[in-house]
C-alpha positions in Angstrom: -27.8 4.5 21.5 -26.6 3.7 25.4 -23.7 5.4 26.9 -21.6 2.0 26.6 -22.4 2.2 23.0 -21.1 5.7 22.9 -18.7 5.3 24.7 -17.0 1.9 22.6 -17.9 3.8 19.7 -15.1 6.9 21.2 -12.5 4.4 22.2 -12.9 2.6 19.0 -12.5 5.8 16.8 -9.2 6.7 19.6 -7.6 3.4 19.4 -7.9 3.1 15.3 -6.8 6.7 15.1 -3.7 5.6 17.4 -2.7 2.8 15.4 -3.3 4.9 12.0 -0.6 7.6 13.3 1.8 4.8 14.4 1.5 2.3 11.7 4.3 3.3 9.7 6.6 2.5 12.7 5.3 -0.9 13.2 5.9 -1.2 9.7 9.0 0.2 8.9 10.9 -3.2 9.1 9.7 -5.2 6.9 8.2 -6.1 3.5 7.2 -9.7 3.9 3.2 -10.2 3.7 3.7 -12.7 6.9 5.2 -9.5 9.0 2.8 -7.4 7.8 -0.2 -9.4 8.4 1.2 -10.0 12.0 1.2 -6.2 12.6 -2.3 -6.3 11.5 -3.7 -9.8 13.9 -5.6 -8.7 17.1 -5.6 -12.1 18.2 -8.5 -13.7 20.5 -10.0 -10.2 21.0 -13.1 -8.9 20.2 -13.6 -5.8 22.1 -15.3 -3.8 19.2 -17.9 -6.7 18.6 -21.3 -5.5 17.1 -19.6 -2.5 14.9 -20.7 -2.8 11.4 -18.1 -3.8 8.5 -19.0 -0.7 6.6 -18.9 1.7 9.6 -15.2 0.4 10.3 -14.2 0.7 6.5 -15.6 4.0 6.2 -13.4 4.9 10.0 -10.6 3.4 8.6 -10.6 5.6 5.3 -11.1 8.4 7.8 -8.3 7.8 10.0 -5.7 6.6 7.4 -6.4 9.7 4.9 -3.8 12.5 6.0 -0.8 9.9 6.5 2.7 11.4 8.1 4.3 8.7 6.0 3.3 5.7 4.0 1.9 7.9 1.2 2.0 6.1 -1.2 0.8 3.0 0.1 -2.9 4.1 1.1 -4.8 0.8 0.4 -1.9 -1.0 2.6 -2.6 1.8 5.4 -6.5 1.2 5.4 -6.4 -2.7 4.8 -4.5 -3.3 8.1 -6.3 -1.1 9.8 -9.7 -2.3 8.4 -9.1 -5.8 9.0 -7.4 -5.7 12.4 -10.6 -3.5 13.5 -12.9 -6.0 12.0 -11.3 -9.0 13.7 -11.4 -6.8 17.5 -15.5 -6.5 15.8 -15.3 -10.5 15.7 -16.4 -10.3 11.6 -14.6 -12.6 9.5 -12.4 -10.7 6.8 -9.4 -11.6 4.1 -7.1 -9.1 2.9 -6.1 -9.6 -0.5 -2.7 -8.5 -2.1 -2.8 -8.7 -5.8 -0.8 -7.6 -8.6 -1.8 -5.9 -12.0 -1.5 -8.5 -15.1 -0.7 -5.1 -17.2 2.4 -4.0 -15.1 4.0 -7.5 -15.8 6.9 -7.2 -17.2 7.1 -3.5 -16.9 10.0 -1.6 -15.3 7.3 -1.2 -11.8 5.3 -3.6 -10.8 2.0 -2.3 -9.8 0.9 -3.6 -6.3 -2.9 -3.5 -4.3 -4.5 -4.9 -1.4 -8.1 -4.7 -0.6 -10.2 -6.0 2.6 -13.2 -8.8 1.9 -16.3 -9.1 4.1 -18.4 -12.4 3.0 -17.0 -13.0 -0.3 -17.2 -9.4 -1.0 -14.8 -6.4 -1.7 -15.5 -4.2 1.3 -12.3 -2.2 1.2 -10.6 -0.7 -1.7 -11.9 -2.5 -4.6 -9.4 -4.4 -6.9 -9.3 -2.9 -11.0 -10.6 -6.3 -13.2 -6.8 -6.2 -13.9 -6.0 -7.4 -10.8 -4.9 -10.6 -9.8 -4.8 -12.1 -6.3 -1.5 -13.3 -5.4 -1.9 -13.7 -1.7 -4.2 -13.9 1.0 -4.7 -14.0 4.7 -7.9 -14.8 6.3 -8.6 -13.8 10.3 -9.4 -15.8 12.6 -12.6 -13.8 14.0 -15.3 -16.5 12.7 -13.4 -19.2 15.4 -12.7 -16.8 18.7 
């Protein structure tokens, strides 16, 4: 491993640990998937390109686990910060938001999101329950 490596590898653990802390605030607005998956866009760059998927799940776990606020919305906490670290890594990923099929029609609606990496659930793994009901793909294939 080169210095540069090391060093990336630091600001990208700083940087993800930044926007982990101060997520709620950019959050604390709205609802609306759109809003939220604009938090989450890191546009056209890809600083962080080379970083594994799974090394950035498993940092974004790590980074989102002792949360000031948002508690009970983990898999939202570590989906925008998994997929707005994978687009700055220039790997294509979705986030899915799904509902459960058994909470319909139940006084609470139960709610999930998880992160996909080639057709695969990379992040927070949906129940067979689940049923997709939106999602957003990045643009890090096309940059």
């Amino acid at each position: 491993m080169t210095s540069g490596s090391v060093l990336r590898r630091a600001m990208f653990r700083v940087e993800m640990w930044f926007w982990a802390r101060t997520l709620p605030l950019r959050c604390r607005k709205s609802r609306d998937f759109a809003d939220i998956m604009k938090i989450a866009d890191a546009g056209a760059d890809r600083r962080y390109r080379g970083l594994a998927p799974a090394y950035i799940a498993h940092r974004a776990k790590r980074a989102a686990r002792r949360p000031w606020v948002m508690r009970d919305r983990r898999c939202l906490r570590e989906g925008i910060l998994a997929y707005r670290f994978l687009t700055l890594a220039g790997i294509p990923a979705a986030m899915h938001f799904g509902v459960d099929r058994k909470s319909i029609g139940s006084a609470r609606l139960s709610a999930h999101c998880w992160v996909v990496v080639d057709d695969k659930p990379l992040l927070n793994p949906p129940e067979p329950s689940m049923v997709t009901v939106f999602i957003e793909k990045n643009r890090a294939g096309s940059a």
